[in-house]
C-alpha positions in Angstrom: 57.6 -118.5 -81.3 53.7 -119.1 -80.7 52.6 -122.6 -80.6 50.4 -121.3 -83.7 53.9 -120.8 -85.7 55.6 -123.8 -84.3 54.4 -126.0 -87.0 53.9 -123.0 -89.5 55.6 -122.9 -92.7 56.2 -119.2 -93.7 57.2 -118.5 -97.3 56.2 -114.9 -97.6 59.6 -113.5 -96.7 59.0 -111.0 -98.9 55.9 -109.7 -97.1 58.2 -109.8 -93.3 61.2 -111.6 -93.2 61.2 -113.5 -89.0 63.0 -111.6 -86.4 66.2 -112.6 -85.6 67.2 -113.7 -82.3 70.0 -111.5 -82.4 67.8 -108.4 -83.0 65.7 -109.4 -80.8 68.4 -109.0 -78.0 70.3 -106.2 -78.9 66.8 -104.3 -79.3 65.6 -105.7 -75.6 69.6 -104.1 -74.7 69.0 -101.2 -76.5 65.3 -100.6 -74.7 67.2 -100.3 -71.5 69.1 -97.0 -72.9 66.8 -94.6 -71.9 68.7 -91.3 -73.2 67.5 -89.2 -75.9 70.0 -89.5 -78.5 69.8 -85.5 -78.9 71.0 -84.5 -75.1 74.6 -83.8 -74.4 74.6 -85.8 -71.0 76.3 -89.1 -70.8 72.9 -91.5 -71.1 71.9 -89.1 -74.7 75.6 -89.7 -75.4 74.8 -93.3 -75.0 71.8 -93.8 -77.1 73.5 -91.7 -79.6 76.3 -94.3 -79.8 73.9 -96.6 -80.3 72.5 -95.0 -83.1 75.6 -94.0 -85.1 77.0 -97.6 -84.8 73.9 -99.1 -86.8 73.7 -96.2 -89.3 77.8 -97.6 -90.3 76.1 -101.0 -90.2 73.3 -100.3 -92.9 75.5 -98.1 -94.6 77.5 -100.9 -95.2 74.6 -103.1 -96.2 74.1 -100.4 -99.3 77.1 -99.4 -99.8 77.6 -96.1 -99.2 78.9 -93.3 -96.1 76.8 -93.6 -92.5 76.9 -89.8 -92.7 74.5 -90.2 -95.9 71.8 -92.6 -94.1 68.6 -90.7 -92.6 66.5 -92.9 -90.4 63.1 -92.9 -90.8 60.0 -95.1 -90.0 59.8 -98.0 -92.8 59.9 -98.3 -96.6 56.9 -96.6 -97.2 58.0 -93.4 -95.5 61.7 -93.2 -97.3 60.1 -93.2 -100.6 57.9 -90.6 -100.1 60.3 -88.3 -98.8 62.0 -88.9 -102.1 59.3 -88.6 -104.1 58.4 -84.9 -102.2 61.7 -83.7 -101.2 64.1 -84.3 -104.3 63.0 -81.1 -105.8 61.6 -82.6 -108.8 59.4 -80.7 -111.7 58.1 -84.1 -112.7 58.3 -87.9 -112.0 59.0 -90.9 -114.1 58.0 -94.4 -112.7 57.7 -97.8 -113.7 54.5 -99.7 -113.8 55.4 -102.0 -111.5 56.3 -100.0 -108.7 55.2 -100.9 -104.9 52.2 -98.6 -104.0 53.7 -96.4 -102.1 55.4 -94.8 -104.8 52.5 -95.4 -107.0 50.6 -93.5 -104.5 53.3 -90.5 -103.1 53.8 -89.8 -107.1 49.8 -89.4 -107.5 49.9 -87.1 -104.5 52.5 -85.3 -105.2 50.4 -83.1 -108.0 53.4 -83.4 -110.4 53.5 -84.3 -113.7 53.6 -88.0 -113.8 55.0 -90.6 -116.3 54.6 -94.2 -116.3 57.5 -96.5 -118.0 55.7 -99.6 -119.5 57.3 -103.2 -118.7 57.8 -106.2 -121.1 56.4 -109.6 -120.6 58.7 -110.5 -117.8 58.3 -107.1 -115.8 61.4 -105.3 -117.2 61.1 -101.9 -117.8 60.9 -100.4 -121.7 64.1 -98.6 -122.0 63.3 -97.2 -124.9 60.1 -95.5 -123.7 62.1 -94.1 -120.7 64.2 -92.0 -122.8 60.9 -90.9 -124.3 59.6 -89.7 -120.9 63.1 -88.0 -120.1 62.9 -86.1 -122.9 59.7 -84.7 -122.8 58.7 -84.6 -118.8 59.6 -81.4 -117.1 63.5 -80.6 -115.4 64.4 -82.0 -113.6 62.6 -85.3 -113.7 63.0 -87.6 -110.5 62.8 -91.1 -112.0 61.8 -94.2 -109.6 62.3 -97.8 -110.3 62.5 -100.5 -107.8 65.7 -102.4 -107.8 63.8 -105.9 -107.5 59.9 -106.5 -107.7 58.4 -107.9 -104.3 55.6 -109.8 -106.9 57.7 -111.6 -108.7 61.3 -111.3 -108.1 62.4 -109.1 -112.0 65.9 -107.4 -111.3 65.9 -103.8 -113.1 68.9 -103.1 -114.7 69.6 -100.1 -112.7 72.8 -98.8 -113.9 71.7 -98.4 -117.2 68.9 -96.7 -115.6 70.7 -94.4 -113.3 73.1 -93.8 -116.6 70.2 -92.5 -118.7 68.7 -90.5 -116.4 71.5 -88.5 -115.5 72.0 -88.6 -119.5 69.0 -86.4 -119.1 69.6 -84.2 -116.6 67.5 -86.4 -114.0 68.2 -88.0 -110.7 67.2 -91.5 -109.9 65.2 -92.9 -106.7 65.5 -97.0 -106.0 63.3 -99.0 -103.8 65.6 -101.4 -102.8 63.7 -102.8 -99.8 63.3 -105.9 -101.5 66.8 -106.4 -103.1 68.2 -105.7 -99.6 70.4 -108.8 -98.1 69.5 -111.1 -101.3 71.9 -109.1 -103.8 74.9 -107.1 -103.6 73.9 -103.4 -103.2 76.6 -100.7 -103.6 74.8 -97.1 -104.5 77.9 -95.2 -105.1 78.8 -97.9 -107.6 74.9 -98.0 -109.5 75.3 -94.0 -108.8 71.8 -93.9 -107.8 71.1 -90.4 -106.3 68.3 -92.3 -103.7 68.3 -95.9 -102.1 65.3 -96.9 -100.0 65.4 -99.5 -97.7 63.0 -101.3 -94.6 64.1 -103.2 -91.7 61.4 -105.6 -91.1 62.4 -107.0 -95.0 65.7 -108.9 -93.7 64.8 -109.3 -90.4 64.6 -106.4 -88.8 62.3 -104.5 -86.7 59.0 -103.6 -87.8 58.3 -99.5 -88.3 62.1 -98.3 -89.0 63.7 -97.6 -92.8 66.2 -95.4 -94.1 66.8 -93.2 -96.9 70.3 -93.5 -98.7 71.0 -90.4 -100.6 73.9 -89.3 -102.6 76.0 -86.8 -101.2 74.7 -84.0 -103.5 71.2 -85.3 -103.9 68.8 -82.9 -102.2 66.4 -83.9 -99.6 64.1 -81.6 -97.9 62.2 -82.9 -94.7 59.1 -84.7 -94.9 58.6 -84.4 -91.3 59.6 -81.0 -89.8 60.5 -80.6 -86.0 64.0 -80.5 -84.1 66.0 -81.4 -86.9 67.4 -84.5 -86.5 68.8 -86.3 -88.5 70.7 -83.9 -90.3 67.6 -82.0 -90.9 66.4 -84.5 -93.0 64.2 -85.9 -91.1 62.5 -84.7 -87.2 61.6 -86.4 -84.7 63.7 -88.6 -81.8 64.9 -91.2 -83.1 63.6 -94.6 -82.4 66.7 -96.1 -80.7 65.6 -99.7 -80.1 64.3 -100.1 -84.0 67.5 -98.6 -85.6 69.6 -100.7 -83.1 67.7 -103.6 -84.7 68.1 -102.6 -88.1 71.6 -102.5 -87.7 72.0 -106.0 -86.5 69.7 -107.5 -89.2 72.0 -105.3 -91.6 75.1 -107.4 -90.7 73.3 -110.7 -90.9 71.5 -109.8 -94.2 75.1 -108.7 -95.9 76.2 -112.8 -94.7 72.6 -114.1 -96.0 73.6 -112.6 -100.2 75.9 -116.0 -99.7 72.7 -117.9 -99.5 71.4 -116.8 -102.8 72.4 -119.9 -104.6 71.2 -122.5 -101.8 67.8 -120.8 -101.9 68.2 -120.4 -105.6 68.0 -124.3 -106.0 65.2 -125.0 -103.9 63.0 -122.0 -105.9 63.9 -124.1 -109.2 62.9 -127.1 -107.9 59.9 -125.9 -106.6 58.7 -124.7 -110.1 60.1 -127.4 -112.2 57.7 -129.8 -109.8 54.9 -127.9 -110.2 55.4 -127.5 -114.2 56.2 -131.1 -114.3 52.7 -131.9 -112.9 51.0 -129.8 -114.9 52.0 -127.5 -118.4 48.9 -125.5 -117.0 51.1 -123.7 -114.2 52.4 -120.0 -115.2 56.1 -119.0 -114.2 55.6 -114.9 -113.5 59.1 -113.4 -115.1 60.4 -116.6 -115.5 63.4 -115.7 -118.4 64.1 -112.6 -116.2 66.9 -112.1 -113.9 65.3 -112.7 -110.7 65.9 -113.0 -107.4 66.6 -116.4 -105.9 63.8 -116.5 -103.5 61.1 -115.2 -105.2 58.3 -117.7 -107.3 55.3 -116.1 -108.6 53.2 -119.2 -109.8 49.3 -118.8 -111.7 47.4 -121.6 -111.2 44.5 -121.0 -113.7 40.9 -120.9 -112.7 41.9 -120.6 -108.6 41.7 -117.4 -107.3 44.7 -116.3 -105.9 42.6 -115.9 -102.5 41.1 -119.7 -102.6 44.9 -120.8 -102.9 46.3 -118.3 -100.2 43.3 -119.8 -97.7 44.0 -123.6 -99.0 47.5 -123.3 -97.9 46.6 -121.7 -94.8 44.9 -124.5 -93.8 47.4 -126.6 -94.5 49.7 -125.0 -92.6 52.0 -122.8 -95.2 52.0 -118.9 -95.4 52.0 -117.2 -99.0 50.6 -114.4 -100.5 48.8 -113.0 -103.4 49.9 -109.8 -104.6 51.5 -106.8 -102.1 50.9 -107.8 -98.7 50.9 -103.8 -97.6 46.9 -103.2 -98.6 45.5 -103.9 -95.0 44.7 -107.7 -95.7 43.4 -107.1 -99.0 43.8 -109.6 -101.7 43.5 -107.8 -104.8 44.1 -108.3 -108.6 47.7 -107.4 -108.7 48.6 -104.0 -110.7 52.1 -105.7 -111.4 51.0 -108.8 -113.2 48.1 -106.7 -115.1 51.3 -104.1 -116.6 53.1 -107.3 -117.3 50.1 -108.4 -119.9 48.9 -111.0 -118.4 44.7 -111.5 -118.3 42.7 -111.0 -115.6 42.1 -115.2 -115.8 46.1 -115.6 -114.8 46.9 -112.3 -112.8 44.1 -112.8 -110.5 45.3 -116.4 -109.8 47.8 -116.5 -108.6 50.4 -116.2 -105.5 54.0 -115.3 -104.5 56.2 -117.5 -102.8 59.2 -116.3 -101.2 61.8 -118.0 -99.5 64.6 -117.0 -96.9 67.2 -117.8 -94.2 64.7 -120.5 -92.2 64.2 -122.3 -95.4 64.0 -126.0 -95.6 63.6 -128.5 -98.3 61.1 -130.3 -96.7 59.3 -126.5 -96.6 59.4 -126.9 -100.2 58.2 -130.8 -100.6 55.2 -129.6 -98.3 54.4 -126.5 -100.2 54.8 -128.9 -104.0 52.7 -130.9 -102.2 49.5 -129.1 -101.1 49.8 -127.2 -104.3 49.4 -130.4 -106.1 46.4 -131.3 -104.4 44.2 -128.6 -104.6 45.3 -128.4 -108.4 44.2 -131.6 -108.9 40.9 -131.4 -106.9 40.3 -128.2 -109.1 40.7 -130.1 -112.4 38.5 -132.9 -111.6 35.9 -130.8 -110.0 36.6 -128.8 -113.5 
């Protein structure tokens, strides 16, 4: 760790979860394999190993076959290989979807629909079977398992269920649910499961693609065929090595959830005990543990992001995937909120280096700059 971090408090897990130490050695190990996983010699055979052992491991992570993993190079590639390569006439997406489906489904010059959320960011079920039955066949529908703003769980088997009511298949970004809630695609029967690395500690620049086994997928990326086909290109041994270790330790860290859990409550029950002016984000919805959304009315979600830089405590406002940007967020804007609350305010997300003094400092400098805001106010 930099002696910049060493006294850093980092709650934006949900932007990068930290590296772990044990990826960070078995990727070092796996840099010294030098073989290309495709050759039939002894050091290809090697790297290939490699390579098949961590596709079992994230397999197991989303429970499903290693045979039905493709590797690819983050979150943001998987989905678009969906969102091009399932064959789809049209696609059906929620409102609240990361931006790289928001943006693959714009590109894609198909008919797009978008599936409005309520108050707390869960989508209107009512207005999916709407789109199902009048988009084009077949439909590809895509709706992230859990929101990386502000935590909201979709109920994705009842999803899943009515689109295949309807003749359609069903993509989930998972990247965010990944190592903070059971994940099991053959049980959700999701036809696609996306997933990134770098999310549960991981490697940057390596995802994968879950797909069900008679859920089509043509290449996004054409070459030598690796991967099944499904996607060219050697494979970037080291990276999936690491992915595969920060699979195992992510399917330990679900045990967490409650620990983590508490401290989120706490956190918000401070800050709303302070002041009724704070705004919970998707508060009565099934959330993940980790994840706090908080609007603190009046300060831009930048001023706060920079105030608790400065004090030492790393948060974001909005996506963090829009090259340093801070933006109003798209999310909170579907969710109904005005541009007063959704543009003030910033995600806290918590993980496996967590402490309870992390969250006293955090309650803390929020505290302070909401109160020098209301006198100055």
């Amino acid at each position: 760790m930099s002696g910049a971090m060493k006294n850093m408090i980092y709650l934006d897990y949900n932007a990068t979860a930290p590296i772990r130490r044990a990826v960070i050695t078995a990727v070092a190990e796996a840099m010294a394999v030098y073989g290309n996983p495709s050759s039939v010699h002894g050091a290809g055979r090697e790297a290939r190993a490699l390579v098949e052992q961590a596709r079992a491991q994230v397999a197991a992570l989303a429970g499903a076959r290693a045979r039905d993993v493709t590797f690819c190079s983050g979150g943001t590639e998987a989905s678009n290989t969906v969102i091009r390569g399932a064959g789809a006439a049209s696609l059906i997406i929620s409102s609240v979807e990361h931006d790289c489906v928001r943006a693959a489904a714009e590109a894609s010059g198909l008919p797009v629909y978008e599936i409005p959320v309520d108050g707390d960011g869960v989508v209107d079920m009512t207005m999916l079977e709407h789109h199902l039955k009048e988009a084009p066949k077949p439909a590809l529908v895509s709706v992230m398992y859990a929101n990386n703003e502000m935590g909201a769980i979709q109920p994705i088997a009842d999803i899943v269920a009515l689109a295949h009511e309807n003749g359609a298949r069903l993509h989930t970004d998972a990247v965010q649910a990944a190592g903070k809630i059971m994940i099991d695609r053959a049980a959700l029967g999701a036809d696609y499961l996306t997933l990134s690395a770098h999310k549960i500690g991981g490697p940057q620049g390596v995802g994968a693609i879950i797909s069900a086994p008679t859920a089509p997928l043509k290449a996004l990326i054409a070459g030598g065929g690796q991967e099944l086909s499904r996607r060219s290109g050697t494979e970037n041994v080291a990276g999936i090595v690491g992915f595969g270790v920060a699979a195992l330790e992510a399917m330990a860290d679900i045990a967490m959830a409650d620990k983590l859990g508490i401290m989120r409550d706490r956190l918000e029950s401070e800050i709303k005990a302070h002041t009724n002016a704070a705004q919970i984000v998707a508060e009565r919805a099934p959330r993940l543990a980790n994840t706090s959304c908080i609007a603190m009315p009046g300060v831009k979600g930048e001023t706060q992001v920079m105030h608790f830089d400065l004090s030492g405590i790393c948060v974001s406002s909005g996506s963090a995937c829009s090259s340093g940007k801070v933006k109003v967020s798209h999310v909170l804007d579907a969710m109904g909120y005005e541009a007063g609350v959704a543009d003030a305010s910033v995600r806290i997300s918590l993980g496996y280096n967590t402490s309870d003094d992390d969250i006293d400092r955090f309650v803390a400098a929020w505290k302070k700059l909401y109160d020098r805001t209301a006198v100055q106010g």
